[in-house]
C-alpha positions in Angstrom: 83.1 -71.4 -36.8 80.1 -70.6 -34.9 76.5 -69.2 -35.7 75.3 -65.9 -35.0 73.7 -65.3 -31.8 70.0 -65.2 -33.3 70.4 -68.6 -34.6 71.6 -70.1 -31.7 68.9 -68.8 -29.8 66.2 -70.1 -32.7 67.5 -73.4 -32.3 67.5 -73.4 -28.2 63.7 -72.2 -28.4 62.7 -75.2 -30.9 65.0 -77.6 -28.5 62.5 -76.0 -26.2 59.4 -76.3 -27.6 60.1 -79.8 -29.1 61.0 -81.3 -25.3 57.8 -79.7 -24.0 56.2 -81.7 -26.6 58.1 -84.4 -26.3 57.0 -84.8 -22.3 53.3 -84.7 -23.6 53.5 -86.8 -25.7 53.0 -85.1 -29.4 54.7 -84.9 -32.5 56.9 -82.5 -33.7 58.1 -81.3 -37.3 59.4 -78.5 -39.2 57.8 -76.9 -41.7 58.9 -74.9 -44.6 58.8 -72.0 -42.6 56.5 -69.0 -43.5 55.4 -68.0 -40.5 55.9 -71.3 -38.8 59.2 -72.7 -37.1 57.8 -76.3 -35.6 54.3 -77.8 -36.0 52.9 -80.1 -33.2 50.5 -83.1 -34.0 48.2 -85.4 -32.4 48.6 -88.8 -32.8 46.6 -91.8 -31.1 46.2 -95.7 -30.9 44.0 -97.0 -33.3 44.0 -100.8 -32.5 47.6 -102.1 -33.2 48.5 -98.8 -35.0 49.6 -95.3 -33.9 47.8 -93.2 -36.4 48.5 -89.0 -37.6 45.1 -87.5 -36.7 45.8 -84.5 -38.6 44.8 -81.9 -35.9 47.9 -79.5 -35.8 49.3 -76.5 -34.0 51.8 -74.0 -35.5 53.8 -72.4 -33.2 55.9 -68.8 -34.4 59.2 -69.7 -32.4 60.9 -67.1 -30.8 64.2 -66.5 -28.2 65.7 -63.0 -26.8 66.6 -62.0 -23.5 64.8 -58.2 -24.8 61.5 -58.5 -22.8 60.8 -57.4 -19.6 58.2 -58.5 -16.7 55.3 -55.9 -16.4 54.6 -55.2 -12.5 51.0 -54.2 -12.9 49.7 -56.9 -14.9 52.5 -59.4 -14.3 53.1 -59.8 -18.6 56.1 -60.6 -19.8 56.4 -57.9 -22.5 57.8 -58.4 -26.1 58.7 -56.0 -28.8 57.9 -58.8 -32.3 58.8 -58.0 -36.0 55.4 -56.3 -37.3 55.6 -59.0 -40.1 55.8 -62.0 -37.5 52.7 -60.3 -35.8 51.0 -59.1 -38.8 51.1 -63.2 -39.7 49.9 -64.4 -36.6 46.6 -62.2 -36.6 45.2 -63.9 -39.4 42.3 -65.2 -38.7 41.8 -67.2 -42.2 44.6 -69.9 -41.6 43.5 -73.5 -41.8 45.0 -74.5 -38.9 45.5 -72.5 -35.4 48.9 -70.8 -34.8 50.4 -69.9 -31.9 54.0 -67.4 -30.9 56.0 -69.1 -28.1 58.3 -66.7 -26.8 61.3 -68.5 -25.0 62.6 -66.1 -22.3 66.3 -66.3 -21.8 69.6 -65.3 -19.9 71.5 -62.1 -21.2 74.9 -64.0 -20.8 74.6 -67.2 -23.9 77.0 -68.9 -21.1 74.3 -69.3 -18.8 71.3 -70.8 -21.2 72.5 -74.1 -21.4 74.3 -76.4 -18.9 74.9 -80.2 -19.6 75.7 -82.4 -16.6 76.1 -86.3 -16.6 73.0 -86.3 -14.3 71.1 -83.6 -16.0 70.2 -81.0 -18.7 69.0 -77.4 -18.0 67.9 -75.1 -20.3 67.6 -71.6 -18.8 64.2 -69.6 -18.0 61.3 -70.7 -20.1 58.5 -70.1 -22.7 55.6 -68.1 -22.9 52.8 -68.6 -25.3 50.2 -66.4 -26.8 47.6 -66.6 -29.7 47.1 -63.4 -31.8 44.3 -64.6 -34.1 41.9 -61.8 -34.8 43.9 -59.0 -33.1 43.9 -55.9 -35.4 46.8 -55.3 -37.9 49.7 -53.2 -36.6 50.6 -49.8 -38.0 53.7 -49.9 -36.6 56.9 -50.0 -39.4 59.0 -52.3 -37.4 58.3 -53.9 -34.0 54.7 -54.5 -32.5 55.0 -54.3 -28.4 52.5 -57.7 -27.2 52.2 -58.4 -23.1 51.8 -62.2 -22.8 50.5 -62.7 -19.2 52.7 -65.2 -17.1 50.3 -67.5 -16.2 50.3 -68.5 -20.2 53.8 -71.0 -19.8 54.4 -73.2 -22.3 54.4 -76.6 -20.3 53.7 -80.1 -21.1 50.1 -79.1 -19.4 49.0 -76.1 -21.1 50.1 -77.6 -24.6 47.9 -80.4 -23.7 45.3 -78.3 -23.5 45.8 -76.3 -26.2 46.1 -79.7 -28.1 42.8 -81.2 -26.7 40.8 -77.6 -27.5 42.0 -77.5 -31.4 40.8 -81.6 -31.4 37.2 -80.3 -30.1 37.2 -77.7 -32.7 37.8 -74.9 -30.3 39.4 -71.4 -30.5 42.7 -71.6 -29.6 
């Protein structure tokens, strides 16, 4: 038995997104879903005590190997559900929310190799906030350009981390 495709893929972008995490130094968990596949936390030494800060990020997980890499503008360009975007735009949730869009191989034999001296998972992430963008029209798909310089590293979700603790727009 196996699972379909789009669950394998789900599962390789969380594996993503929780290792990025992981490398920084956060903590992960999985909600109940709606509208949110993993949330990250902040957590810090208090004394003798590692203490749950409470300042959060969910992130709107998503894998495919349909996007392509604008010239002009160098975007990596994605065609999400409207109901996944339409979720994302909201500008009255509590805490921030984010889509990271893990980029992968055509070929499912080539997005994951395990050696005894190392793990590789294949191409990476690209994140993007939609907060405040206008509601789509659209019936099915809404076409968003994430520009490439927006990778979903150890780095950048430190930063994204340290803006939502200062009470910043993500």
């Amino acid at each position: 038995m196996s699972l379909p495709r789009e669950h394998s893929q789900e599962n390789l972008s969380i594996a993503y997104i929780s290792a990025v995490a992981a490398k920084a130094g956060f903590m992960c968990s999985r909600p109940q879903d709606y509208g949110t596949d993993i949330e990250i936390g902040i957590v810090e030494q208090f004394g003798n005590v590692r203490i749950d800060t409470g300042f959060r990020l969910c992130i709107q997980a998503k894998a495919s190997h349909n996007y392509t890499i604008s010239d002009p503008d160098n975007c990596v360009v994605y065609d999400l559900d409207v109901k996944n975007y339409n979720s994302l735009i909201m500008e009255s949730r509590g805490i921030p929310a984010i889509l990271v869009l893990y980029c992968m191989p055509s070929n499912d034999d080539d997005w994951l190799s395990v050696h005894d001296n190392c793990t590789t998972l294949k191409y990476c992430g690209y994140w993007i906030s939609l907060r405040g963008k206008p509601e789509s029209a659209n019936s099915s798909t809404q076409r968003i350009k994430i520009p490439k310089e927006q990778m979903f590293t150890d780095l950048t979700l430190t930063s994204i981390m340290e803006r939502i603790k200062n009470g910043e727009a993500v």
